[in-house]
ROGU-533029 format. One record per residue (C-alpha): residue number from 1; x negated, y negated, z negated. Coordinates in nm, 4 decimals, padded with zeros to 6 digits. Last residue first. Layout:
BEGIN
SITE   num          x          y          z
SITE   NUM          X          Y          Z
...
// end
This chain:
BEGIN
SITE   num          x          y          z
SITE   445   -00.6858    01.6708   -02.1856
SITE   444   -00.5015    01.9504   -02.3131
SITE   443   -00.1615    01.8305   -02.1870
SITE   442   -00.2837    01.8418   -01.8276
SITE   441   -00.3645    02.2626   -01.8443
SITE   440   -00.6534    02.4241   -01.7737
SITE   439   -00.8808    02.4377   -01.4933
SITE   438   -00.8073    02.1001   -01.3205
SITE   437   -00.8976    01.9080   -01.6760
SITE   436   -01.2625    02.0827   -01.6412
SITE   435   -01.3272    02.3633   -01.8749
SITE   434   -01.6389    02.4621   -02.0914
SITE   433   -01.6877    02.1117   -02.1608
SITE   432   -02.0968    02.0063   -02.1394
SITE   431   -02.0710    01.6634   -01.9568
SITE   430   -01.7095    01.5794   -02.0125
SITE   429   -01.8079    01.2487   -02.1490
SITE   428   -02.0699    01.1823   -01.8622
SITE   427   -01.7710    01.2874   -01.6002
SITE   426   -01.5464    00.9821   -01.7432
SITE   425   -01.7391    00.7751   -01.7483
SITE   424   -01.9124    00.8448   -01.4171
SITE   423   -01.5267    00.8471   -01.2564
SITE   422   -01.4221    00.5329   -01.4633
SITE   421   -01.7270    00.3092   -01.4511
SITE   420   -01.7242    00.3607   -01.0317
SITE   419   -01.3650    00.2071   -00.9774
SITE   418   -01.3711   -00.0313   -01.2516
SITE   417   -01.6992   -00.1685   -01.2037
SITE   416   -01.5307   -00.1968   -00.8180
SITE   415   -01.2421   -00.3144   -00.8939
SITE   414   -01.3896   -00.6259   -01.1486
SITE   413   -01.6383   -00.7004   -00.8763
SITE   412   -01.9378   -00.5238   -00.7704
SITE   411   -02.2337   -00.6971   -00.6446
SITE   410   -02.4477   -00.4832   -00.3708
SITE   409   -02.8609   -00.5835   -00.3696
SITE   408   -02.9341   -00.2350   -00.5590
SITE   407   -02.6661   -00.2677   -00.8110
SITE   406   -02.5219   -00.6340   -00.9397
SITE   405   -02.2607   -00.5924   -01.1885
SITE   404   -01.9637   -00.7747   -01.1786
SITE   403   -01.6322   -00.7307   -01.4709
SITE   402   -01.3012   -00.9172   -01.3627
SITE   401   -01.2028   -00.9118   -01.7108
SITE   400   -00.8796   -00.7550   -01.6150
SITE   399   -01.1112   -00.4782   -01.4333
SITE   398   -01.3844   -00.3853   -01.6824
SITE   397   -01.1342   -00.4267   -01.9431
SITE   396   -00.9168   -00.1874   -01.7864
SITE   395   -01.2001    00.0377   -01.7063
SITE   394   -01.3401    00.0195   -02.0219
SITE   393   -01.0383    00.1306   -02.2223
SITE   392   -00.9222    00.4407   -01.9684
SITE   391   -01.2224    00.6166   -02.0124
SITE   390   -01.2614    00.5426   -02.3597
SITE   389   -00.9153    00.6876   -02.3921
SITE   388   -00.9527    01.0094   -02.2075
SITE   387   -01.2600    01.1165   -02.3677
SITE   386   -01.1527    00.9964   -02.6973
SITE   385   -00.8159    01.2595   -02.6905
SITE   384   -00.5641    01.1595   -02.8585
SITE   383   -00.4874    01.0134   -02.4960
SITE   382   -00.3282    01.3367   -02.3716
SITE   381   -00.2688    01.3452   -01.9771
SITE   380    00.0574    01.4834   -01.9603
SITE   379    00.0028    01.4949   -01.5416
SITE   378    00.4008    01.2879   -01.5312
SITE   377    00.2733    01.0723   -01.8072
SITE   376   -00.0613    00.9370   -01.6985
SITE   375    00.0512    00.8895   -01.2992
SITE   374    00.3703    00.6986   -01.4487
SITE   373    00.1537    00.5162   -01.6849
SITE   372   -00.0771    00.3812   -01.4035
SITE   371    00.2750    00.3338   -01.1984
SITE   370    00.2421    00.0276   -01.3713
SITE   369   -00.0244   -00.1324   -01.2464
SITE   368    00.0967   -00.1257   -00.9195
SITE   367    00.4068   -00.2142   -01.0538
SITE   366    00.3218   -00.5470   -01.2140
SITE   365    00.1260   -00.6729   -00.8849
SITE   364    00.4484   -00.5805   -00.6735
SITE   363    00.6765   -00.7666   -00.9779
SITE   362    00.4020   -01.0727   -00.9712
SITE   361    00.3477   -01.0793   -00.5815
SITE   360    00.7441   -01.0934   -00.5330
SITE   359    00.6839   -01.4085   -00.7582
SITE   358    00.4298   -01.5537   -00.6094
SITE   357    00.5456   -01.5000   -00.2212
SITE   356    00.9062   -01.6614   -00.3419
SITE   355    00.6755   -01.9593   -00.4929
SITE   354    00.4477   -01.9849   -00.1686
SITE   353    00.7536   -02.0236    00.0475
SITE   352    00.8493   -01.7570    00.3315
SITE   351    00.8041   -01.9396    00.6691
SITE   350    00.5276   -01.7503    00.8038
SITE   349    00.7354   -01.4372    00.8595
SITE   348    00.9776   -01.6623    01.0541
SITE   347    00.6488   -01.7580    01.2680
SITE   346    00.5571   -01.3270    01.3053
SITE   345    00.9362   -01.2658    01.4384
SITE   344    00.9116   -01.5343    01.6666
SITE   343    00.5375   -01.3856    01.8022
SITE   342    00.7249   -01.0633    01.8868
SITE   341    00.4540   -00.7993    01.9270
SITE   340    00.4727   -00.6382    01.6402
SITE   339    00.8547   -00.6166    01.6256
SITE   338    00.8673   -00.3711    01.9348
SITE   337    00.5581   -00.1515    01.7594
SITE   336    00.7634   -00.0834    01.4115
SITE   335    01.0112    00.0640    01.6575
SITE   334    00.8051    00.2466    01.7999
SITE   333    00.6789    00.3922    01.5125
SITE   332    01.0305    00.4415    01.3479
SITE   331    01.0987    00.6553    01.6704
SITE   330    00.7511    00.9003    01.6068
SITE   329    00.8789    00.8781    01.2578
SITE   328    01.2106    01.0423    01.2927
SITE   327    01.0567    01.2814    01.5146
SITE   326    00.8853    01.4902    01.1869
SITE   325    01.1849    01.5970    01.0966
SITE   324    01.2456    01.5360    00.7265
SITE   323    01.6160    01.4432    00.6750
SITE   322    01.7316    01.5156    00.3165
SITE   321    01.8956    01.1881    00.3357
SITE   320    01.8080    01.0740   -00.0618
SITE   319    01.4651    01.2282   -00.0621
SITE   318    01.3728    01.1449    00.2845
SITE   317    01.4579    00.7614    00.2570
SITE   316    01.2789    00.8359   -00.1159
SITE   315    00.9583    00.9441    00.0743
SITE   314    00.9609    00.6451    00.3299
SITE   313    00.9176    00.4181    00.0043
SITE   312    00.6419    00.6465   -00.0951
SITE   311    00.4647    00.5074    00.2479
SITE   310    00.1061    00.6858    00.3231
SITE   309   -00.1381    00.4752    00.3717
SITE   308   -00.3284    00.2120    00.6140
SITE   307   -00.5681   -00.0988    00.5935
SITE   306   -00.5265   -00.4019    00.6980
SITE   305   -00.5489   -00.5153    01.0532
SITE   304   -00.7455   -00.7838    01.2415
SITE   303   -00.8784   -00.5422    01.5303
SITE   302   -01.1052   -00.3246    01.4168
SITE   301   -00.9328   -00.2935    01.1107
SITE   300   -00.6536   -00.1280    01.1879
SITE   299   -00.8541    00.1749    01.3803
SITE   298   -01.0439    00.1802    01.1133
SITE   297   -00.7404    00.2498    00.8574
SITE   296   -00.5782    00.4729    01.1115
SITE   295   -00.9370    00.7127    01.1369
SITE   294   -00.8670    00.7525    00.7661
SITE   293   -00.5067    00.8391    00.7316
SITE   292   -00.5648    01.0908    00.9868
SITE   291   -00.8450    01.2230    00.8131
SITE   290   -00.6987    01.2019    00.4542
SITE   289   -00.3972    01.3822    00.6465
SITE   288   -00.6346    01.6435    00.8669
SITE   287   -00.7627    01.7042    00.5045
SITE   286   -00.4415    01.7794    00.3566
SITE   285   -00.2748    01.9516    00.6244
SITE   284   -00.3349    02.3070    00.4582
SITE   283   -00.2047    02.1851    00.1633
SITE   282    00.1223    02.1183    00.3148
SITE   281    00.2889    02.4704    00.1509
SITE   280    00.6737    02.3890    00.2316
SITE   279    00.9618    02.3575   -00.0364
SITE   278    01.0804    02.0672    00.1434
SITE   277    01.1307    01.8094   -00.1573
SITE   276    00.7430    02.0115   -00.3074
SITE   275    00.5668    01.9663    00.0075
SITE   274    00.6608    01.6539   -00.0044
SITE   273    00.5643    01.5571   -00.3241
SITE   272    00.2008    01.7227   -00.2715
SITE   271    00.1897    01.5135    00.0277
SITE   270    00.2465    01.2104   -00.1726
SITE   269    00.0277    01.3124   -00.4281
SITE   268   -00.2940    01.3309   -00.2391
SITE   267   -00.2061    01.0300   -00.0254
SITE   266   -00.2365    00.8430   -00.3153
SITE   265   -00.5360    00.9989   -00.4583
SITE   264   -00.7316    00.9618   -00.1160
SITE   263   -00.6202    00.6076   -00.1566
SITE   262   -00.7408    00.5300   -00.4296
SITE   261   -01.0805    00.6670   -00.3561
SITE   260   -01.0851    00.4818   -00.0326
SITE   259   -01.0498    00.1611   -00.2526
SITE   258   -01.4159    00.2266   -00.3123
SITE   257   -01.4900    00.0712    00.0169
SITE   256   -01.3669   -00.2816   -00.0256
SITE   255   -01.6084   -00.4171   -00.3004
SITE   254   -01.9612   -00.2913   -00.1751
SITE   253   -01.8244   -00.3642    00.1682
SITE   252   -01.7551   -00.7584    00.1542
SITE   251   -02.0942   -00.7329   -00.0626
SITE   250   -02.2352   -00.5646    00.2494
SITE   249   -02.1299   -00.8039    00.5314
SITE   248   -02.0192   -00.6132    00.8391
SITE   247   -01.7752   -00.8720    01.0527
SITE   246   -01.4494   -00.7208    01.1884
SITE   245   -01.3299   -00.8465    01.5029
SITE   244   -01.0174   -01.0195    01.5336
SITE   243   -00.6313   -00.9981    01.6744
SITE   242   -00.3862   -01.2594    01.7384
SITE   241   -00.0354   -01.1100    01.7971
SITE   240    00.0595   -00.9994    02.1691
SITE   239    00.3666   -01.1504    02.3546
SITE   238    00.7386   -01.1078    02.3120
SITE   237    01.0131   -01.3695    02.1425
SITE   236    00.8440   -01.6538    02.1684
SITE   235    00.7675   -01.9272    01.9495
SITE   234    00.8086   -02.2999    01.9428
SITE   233    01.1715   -02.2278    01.7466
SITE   232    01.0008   -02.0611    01.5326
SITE   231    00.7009   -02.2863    01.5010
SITE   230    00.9799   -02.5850    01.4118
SITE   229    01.1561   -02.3590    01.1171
SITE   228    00.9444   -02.6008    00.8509
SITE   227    01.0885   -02.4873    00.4598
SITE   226    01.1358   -02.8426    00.2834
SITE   225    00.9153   -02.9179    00.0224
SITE   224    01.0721   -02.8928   -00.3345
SITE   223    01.3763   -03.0699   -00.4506
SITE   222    01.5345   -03.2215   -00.1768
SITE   221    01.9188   -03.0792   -00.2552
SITE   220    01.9607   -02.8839    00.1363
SITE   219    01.6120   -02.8432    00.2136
SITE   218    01.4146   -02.7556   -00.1167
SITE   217    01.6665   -02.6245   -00.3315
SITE   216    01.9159   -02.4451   -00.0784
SITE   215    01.6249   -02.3494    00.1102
SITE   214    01.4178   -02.2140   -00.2119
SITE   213    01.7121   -02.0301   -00.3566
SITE   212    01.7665   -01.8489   -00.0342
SITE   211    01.4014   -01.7493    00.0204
SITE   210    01.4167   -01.6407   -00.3000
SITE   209    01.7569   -01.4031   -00.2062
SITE   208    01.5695   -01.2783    00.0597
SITE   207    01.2915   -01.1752   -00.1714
SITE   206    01.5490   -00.9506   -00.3739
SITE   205    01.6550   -00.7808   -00.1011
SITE   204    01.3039   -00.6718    00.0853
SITE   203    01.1076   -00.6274   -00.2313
SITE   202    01.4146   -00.4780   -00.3819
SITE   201    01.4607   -00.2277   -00.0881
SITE   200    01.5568    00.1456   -00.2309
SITE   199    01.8759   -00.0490   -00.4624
SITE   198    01.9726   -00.1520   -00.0705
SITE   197    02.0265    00.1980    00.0003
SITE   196    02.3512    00.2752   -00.1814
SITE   195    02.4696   -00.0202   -00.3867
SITE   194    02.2596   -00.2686   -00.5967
SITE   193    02.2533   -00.2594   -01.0008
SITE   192    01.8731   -00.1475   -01.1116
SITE   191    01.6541   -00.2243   -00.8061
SITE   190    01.8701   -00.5438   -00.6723
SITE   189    01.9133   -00.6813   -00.9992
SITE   188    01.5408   -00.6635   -01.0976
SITE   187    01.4399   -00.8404   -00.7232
SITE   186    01.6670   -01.1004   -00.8123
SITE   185    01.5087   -01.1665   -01.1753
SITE   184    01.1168   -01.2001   -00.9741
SITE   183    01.2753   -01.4222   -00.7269
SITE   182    01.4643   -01.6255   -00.9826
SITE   181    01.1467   -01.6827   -01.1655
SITE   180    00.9337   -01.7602   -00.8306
SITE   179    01.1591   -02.0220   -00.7574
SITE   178    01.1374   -02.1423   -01.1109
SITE   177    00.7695   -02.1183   -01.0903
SITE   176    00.7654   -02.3725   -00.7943
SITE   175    01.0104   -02.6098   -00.9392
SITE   174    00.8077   -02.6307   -01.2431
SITE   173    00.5404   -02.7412   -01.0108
SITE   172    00.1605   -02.6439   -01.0258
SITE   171   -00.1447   -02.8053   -01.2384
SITE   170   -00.4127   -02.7367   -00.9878
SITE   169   -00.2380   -02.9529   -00.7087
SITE   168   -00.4072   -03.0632   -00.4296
SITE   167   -00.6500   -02.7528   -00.3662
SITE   166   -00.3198   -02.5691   -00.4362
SITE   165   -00.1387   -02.4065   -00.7281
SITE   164    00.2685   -02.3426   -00.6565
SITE   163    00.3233   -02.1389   -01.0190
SITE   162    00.4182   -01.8518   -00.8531
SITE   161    00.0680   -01.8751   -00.6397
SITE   160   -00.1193   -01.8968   -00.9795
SITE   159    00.0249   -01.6150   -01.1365
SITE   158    00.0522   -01.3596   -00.8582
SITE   157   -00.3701   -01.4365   -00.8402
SITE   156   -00.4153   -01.4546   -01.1935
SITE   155   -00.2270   -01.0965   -01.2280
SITE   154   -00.4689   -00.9028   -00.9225
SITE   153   -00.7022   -00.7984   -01.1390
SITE   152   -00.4589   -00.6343   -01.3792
SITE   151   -00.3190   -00.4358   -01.0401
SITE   150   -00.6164   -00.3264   -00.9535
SITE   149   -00.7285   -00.2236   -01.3344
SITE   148   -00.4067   -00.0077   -01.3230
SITE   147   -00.4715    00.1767   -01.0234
SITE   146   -00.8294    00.2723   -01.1732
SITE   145   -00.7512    00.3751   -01.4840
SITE   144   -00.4611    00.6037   -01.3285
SITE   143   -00.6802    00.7589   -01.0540
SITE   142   -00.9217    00.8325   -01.3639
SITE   141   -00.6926    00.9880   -01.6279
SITE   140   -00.5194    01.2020   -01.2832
SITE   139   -00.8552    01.3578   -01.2039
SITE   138   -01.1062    01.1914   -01.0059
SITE   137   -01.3781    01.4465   -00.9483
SITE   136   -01.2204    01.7332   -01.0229
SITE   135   -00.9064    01.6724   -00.8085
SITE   134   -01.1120    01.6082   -00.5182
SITE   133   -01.3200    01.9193   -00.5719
SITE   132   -00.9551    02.1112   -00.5231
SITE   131   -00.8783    01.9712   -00.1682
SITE   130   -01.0488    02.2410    00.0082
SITE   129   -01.4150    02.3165    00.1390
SITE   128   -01.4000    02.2384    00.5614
SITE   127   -01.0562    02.0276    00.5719
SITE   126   -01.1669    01.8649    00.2122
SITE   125   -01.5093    01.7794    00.3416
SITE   124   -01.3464    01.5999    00.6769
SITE   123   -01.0837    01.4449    00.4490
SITE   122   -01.3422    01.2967    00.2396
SITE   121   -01.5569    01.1320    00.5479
SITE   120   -01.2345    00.9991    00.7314
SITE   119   -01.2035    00.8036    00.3931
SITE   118   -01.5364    00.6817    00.3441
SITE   117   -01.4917    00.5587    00.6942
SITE   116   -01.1874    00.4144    00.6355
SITE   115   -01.3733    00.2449    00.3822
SITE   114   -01.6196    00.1198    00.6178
SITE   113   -01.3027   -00.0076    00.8496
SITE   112   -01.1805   -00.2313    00.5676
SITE   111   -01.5066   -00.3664    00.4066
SITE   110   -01.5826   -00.4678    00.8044
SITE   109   -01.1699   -00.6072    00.8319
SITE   108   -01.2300   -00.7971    00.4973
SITE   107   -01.5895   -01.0119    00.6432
SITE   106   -01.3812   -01.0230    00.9722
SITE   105   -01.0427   -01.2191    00.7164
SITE   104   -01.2809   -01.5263    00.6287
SITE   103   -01.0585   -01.8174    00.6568
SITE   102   -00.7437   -01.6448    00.4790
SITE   101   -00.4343   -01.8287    00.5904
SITE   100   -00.2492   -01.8513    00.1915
SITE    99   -00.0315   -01.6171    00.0313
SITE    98   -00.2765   -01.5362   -00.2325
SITE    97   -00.5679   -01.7696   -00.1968
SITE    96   -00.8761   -01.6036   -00.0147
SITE    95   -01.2504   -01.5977   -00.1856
SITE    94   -01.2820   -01.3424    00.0973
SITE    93   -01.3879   -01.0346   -00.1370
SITE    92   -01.2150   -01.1326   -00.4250
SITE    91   -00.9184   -01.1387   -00.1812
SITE    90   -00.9697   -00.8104    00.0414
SITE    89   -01.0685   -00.6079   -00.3283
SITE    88   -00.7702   -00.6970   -00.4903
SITE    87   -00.5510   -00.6807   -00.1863
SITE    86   -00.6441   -00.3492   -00.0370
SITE    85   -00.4879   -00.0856   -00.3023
SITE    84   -00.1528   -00.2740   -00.1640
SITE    83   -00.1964   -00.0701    00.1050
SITE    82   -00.0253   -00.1884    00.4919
SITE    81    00.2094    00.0993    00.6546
SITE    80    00.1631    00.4828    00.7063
SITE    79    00.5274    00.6549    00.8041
SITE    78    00.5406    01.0600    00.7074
SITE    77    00.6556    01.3756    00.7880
SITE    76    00.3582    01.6226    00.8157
SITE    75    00.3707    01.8509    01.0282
SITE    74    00.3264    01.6919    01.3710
SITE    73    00.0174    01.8142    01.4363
SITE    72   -00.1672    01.6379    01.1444
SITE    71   -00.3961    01.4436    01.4129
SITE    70   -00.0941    01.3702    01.6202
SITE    69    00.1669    01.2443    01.3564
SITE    68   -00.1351    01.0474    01.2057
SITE    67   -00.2107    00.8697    01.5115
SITE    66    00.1688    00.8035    01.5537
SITE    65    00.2243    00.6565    01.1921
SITE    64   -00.1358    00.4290    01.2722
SITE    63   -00.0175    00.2647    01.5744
SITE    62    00.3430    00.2037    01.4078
SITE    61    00.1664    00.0226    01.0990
SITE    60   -00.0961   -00.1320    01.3612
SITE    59    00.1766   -00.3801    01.5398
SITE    58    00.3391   -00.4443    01.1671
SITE    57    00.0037   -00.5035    01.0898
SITE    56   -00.0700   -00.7254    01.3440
SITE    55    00.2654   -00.8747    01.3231
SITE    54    00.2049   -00.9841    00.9842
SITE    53   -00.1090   -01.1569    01.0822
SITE    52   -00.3721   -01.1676    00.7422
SITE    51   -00.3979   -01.4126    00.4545
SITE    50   -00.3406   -01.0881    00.2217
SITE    49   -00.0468   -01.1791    00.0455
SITE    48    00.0657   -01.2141    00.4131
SITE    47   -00.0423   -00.8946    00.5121
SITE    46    00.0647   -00.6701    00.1654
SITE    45    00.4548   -00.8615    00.2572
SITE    44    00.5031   -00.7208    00.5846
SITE    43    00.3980   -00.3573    00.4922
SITE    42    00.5839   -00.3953    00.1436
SITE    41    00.9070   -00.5223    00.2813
SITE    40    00.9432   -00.3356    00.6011
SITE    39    00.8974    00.0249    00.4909
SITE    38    01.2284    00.1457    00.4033
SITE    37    01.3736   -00.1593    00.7047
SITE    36    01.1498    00.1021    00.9351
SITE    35    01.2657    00.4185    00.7713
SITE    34    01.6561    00.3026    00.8326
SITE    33    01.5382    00.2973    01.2306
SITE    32    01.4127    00.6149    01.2195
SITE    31    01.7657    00.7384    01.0734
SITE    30    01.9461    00.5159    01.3656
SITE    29    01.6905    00.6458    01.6307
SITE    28    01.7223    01.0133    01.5443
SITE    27    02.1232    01.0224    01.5044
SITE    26    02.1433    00.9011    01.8663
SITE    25    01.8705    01.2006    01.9804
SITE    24    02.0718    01.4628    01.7871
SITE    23    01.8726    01.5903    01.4511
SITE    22    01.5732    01.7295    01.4857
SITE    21    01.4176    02.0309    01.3163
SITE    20    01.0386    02.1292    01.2777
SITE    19    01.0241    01.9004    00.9028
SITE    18    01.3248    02.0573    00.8162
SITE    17    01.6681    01.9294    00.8440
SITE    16    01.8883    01.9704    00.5105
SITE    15    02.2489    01.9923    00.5926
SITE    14    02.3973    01.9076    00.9366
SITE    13    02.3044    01.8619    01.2931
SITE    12    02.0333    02.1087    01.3995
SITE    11    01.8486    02.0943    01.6979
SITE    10    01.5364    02.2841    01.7219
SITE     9    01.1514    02.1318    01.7149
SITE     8    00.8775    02.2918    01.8934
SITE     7    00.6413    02.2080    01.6697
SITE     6    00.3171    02.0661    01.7849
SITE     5   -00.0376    02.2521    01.8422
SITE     4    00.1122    02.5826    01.8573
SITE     3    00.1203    02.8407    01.6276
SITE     2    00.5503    02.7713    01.5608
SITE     1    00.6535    02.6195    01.2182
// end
C-alpha cells in the first residue's frame, strides 16, 4: 500500500489480486457486478421485511459502500448493504407487520441514525485507544447471546407472516404456510446441492423458486390470491424512490440504538477475516471502518433508509475469486445506485407474496440465531463454565420472552434487556477474575 491517501492501484490480470491491484477495466465491472447479485438478496429482502422502500436502500447500499471506501482510504475491500441486526428492534419499535408497508418508518429512521451515532462514537474511541477495549467489553459469549436473542425475537414474526396472518385473517391459510414450506425447502436445496455460485445465493435462488410456486398456485390454478403485476407495468423505469425524515422518539431510540453493539462486533470480525484471506494487518482501519460504517448508517437514515454493515456474503465472492481490489466495489456501488432509482424495479420488489416473504424470513430469522453457535464455537467459548452459561441463559430468555423493563422513562424490549443484561451480566460475574477472556485463551472461559 503506497502513503498516500488512496492506493495507487497496479494492473495485474491473474492469480490472487490484492486489495491495491486491479484487474482490467472489463474484468472490473463483470466481478463488481457478481458482488451486487452477492449482496442483492439480503439487502433487498432486510427492507421489505422491514416495511421500508427497497430502492431506497438499494439507492443507500451503494451510497454507503462508497462513503466507506473513502473514509477507510480505499483499504478496506468491502460492500455495506441493509442489517438484519435492525429488524427486531425497527418492528417492535414501529408495531410493523413483517412484510407489510410500515406506517411509522420516521420513528425507525430516528432509532436508526442515533445508533449510527453510537456507532460513529465507538469507532472514533477505537481510532484514538485501539480496538482491544471492544473485545473486553463484549467478548465473543456476549456478541453470541445477543445475536441469538435477535433472532429468537424475531421467530413469531417469520411465523405469523408464513402462515398468511392479517387484520382479516388471524387464523392464516394452509395455502399460505405451504408456500412458505416450499420456500424454506428450496432455499435448503439451493445452499447444500446448487452449482458454482448460485449455492452462495439461497436467499436470492431459493426465493425465486417461492415466487414461482406462488404464481403457478395462485394465478395460473386459483388457489391463493393472485400476484397484481399492474404497478409494474404503471411504473417507470428511472426516477427517484420516496424518501422520509426521521422522527426522534426516545422509546423508538431506547430499542434501536443498542443494535450498534452488534454491529460493531460484526464488522469487527469481518475485517479480522479479511485481513486474515489477504494476509494483510487491517487493524489499523478498524476504527475509520466502525466510523465509516457509522456515518453510512445516518446517512441512510436520514432519508428513509435502514441501517448499514459490512456484507459476509461479499466476503465469500472474495474468498472463492481471490479478487480483493478495492475498485471492485467502487463499480458494485454504482451499480447498486442504477437499480435504486428505477421505480419498476422497486414495484416488482413489491410483488413478492407474504408467504414466500415468511418463509425466507423463517430460514434468515433461523440463521441469525444460529450463527450464535458459530460465534461460540469458532472463539471455544467453554460453557462448563457458570459465568458463561448464566450469561447466555438470561439473555435468551430475556429475548424469546420478549422481556421490557422500564429505565429512567426509556422501555426496553426483549433486544434491548437482552442487549444490556448480557454485557453487565456478564462483567458482574467476572467482577474479581484475575484475567479477562481477551487475556488468556477462549477455551478457558
Amino acid at each position: 500500500m503506497t502513503n498516500g491517501f488512496l492506493p495507487r492501484w497496479t494492473l495485474k490480470t491473474e492469480g490472487t489480486i490484492m486489495p491495491d491491484e486491479r484487474l482490467p477495466y472489463g474484468q472490473t465491472i463483470v466481478v463488481g457486478l457478481q458482488h451486487v447479485v452477492a449482496m442483492f438478496g439480503s439487502t433487498v429482502l432486510a427492507p421489505i421485511l422491514m416495511g421500508f422502500d427497497p430502492n431506497v436502500s438499494i439507492l443507500f447500499s451503494g451510497i454507503a459502500t462508497l462513503l466507506f471506501f473513502v473514509v477507510v482510504g480505499g483499504r478496506v475491500p468491502s460492500y455495506l448493504g441493509s442489517s438484519f441486526a435492525f429488524i427486531g428492534p425497527v418492528l417492535v419499535a414501529t408495531g410493523a407487520t413483517v412484510g407489510s408497508p410500515n406506517p411509522n418508518i420516521p420513528l425507525a429512521l430516528g432509532g436508526i441514525i442515533a445508533a449510527g451515532v453510537f456507532y460513529f462514537l465507538i469507532g472514533v474511541v477505537v481510532q484514538m485507544a485501539g480496538h482491544r477495549w471492544v473485545e473486553r467489553v463484549i467478548p465473543p459469549v456476549v456478541t453470541g447471546a445477543i445475536v441469538a436473542a435477535i433472532g429468537l425475537v424475531l421467530a413469531p414474526i417469520a411465523i405469523s407472516s408464513a402462515s398468511g396472518v392479517s387484520p382479516d385473517n388471524q387464523a392464516g391459510t394452509a395455502f399460505a404456510r405451504w408456500i412458505a414450506i416450499t420456500t424454506v425447502v428450496a432455499v435448503g436445496l439451493v445452499a447444500v446441492y446448487a452449482p458454482g455460485m448460485w449455492r452462495r445465493l439461497p436467499v436470492l435462488a431459493g426465493g425465486a423458486i417461492g415466487y414461482l410456486a406462488y404464481y403457478i398456485c395462485a394465478n395460473i390454478l386459483g388457489l391463493g390470491q393472485a400476484i397484481d403485476f399492474s404497478k409494474v407495468g404503471q411504473a417507470a423505469w428511472f426516477g427517484l424512490p420516496t424518501f422520509q425524515s426521521p422522527v426522534f422518539d426516545a422509546r423508538a431510540i431506547s430499542l434501536i440504538a443498542p443494535v450498534a453493539i452488534i454491529l460493531v462486533a460484526e464488522n469487527l470480525g469481518h475485517i479480522k477475516a479479511i485481513g486474515a484471506m489477504t494476509g494483510r494487518n487491517l487493524d489499523p482501519y478498524l476504527g475509520r471502518a466502525f466510523m465509516g460504517d457509522g456515518l453510512a448508517t445516518m446517512l441512510s437514515g436520514s432519508a428513509g433508509g435502514t441501517g448499514m454493515t459490512t456484507y459476509a456474503e461479499n466476503m465469500g465472492v472474495m474468498s472463492v475469486t481471490r479478487i480483493y481490489s478495492t475498485l471492485i466495489f467502487v463499480v458494485a456501488a454504482v451499480i447498486a445506485l442504477i437499480l435504486g432509482l428505477s421505480p419498476k424495479f422497486g414495484a416488482f420488489i413489491g410483488t413478492i407474496p407474504g408467504p414466500v416473504l415468511g418463509g425466507l424470513s423463517i430460514v434468515v430469522f433461523g440463521l441469525i440465531a444460529a450463527a450464535a453457535g458459530r460465534i461460540w464455537v469458532e472463539n471455544r467459548v467453554d460453557f462448563a463454565n457458570p459465568r458463561n452459561l448464566i450469561t447466555v441463559a438470561v439473555a435468551l430468555v430475556l429475548g424469546a420472552g420478549n422481556f421490557k423493563l422500564t429505565v429512567g422513562g426509556f422501555t426496553l424490549d426483549g433486544i434491548g434487556t437482552a442487549t444490556f443484561g448480557a454485557i453487565i451480566l456478564y462483567h458482574v460475574l467476572n467482577v474479581g477474575r484475575a484475567a479477562t477472556a481477551v487475556e488468556r485463551p477462549q477455551a478457558a472461559e
